[in-house]
Each structure stands twice: as structure tokens, then as C-alpha cells.
C-alpha positions in Angstrom: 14.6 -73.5 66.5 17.2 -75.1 63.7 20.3 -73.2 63.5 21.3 -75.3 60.1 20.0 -78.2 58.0 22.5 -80.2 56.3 21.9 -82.6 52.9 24.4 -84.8 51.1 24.0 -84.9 47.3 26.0 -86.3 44.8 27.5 -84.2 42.6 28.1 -81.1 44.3 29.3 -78.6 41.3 25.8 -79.4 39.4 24.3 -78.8 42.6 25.9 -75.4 43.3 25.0 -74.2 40.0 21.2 -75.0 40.8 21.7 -73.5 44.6 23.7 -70.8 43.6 20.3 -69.8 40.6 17.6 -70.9 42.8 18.6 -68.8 46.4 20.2 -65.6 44.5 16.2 -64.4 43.9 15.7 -64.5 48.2 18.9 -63.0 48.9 20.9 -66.1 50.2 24.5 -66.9 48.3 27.3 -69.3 49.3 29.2 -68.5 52.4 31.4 -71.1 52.0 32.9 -73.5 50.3 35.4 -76.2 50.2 36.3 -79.6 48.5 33.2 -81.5 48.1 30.8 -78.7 50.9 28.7 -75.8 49.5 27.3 -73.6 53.3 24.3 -71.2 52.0 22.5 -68.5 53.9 22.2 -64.8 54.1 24.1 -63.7 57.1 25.3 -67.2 58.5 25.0 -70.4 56.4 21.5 -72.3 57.4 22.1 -74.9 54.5 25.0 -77.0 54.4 24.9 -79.7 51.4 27.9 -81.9 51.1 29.0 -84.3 48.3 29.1 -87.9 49.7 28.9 -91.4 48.7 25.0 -92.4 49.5 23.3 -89.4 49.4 19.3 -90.5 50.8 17.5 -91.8 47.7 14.6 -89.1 47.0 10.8 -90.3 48.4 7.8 -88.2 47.5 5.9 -89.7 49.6 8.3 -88.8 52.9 6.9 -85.9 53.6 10.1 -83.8 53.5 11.1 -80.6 52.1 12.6 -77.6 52.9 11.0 -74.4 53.5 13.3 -71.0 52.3 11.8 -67.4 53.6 11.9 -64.9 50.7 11.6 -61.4 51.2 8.8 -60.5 48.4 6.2 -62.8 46.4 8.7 -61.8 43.0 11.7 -63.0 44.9 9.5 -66.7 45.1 8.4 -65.8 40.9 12.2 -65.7 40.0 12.9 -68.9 42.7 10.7 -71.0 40.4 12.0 -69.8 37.1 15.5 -70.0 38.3 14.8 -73.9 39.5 13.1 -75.0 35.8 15.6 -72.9 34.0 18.3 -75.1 36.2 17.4 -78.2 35.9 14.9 -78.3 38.8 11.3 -80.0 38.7 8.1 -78.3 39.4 6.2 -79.6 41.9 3.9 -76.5 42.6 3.8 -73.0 40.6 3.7 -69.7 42.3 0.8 -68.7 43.6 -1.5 -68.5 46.9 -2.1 -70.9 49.2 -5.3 -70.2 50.6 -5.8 -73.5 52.4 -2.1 -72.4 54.3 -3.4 -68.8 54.6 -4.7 -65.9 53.3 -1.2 -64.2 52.3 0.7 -67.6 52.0 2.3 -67.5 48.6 4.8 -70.5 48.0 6.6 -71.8 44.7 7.1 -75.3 45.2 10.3 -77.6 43.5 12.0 -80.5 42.9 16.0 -80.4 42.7 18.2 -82.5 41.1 18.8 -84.7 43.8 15.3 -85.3 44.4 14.8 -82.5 47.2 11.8 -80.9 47.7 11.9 -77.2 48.3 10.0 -74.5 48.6 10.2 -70.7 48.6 7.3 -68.8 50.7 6.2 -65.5 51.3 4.1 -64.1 53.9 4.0 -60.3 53.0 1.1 -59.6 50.6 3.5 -57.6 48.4 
């Protein structure tokens, strides 16, 4: 349904250090790049975050994160480590989420701009 999300943030080298450790473990790098624009995906960039002036002050209680697939429940193990090991929060360890599903395993984090991500895997490998 979304072809690409796009964030603002405002320091975008510190971010592309925690983007660049936190999406190498599921297999998505930066595409592209220019002055003040990181584009992340695997094959074509789904996450464009852009360096800008008011980026939108973080809320907890918004409701919004983002959601990235990862190809095996290690690939969402080395996501989490990569995000505390960056300078990422944790807002949910690896594990199960049986209330989501019987094979939903998730890592759930905080970057530092106040975004809420999370890493999932459906496969029960």
C-alpha cells in the first residue's frame, strides 16, 4: 500500500550512523544520499529521513511507529542490539508476541529522535 515513508530529524549524520547499525541486521542499507537526505531500503528506498529545521517533537502516546520486515528472528536479535549499542532506547526486547500472534516476534525501539521502531518477524525460524 505505502511505496515510502519519509521523517525529518535533526541531525542527520548521528542519525545515519544509528540507521546505517540498526537496518544492516534485516538486509536494508542506504540507497542514497545527499546533503542533509539519508533514502533506506533493500531494493528501492522505502525510508527517506531528511535533516530539517522542526523535525515533529517525539509523543509516546501518538501511537506511531514504524514497522521494518526482517528476514529471520536473529536479524530482529542483532536490530535491537545494534539500536542500544547506537544510541537507541528500548522500548520492547526481542521476543514473542503472542497477543499479535503465535509466530510474531518483534524487537521494539526508541531512536534518537524520538521514533519508535520496530523490527518483526513472521517466520518461526
Amino acid at each position: 500500500m505505502l511505496n515510502h515513508v519519509s521523517i525529518g530529524v535533526g541531525n542527520i549524520a548521528k542519525t545515519k550512523r544509528f540507521y546505517d547499525a540498526v537496518l544492516k541486521p534485516l538486509g536494508y542499507k542506504c540507497l542514497s544520499q545527499s546533503t542533509g537526505s539519508l533514502g533506506y531500503g533493500r531494493d528501492a528506498v522505502a525510508l527517506w529521513i531528511s535533516e530539517v529545521e522542526r523535525p515533529v517533537p517525539a509523543d509516546e502516546k501518538s501511537g506511531l511507529h514504524f514497522c521494518f520486515d526482517a528476514p529471520t528472528r536473529k536479524s530482529v536479535d542483532g536490530f535491537h542490539t545494534a539500536a542500544l549499542r547506537s544510541g537507541g532506547r528500548d522500548n520492547g526486547k526481542p521476543g514473542v508476541r503472542g497477543d499479535y500472534g503465535p509466530d510474531y516476534y518483534a524487537a521494539f525501539v526508541v531512536d534518537p529522535d524520538g521514533y519508535r521502531i520496530e523490527a518483526y518477524c513472521g517466520a518461526n525460524k
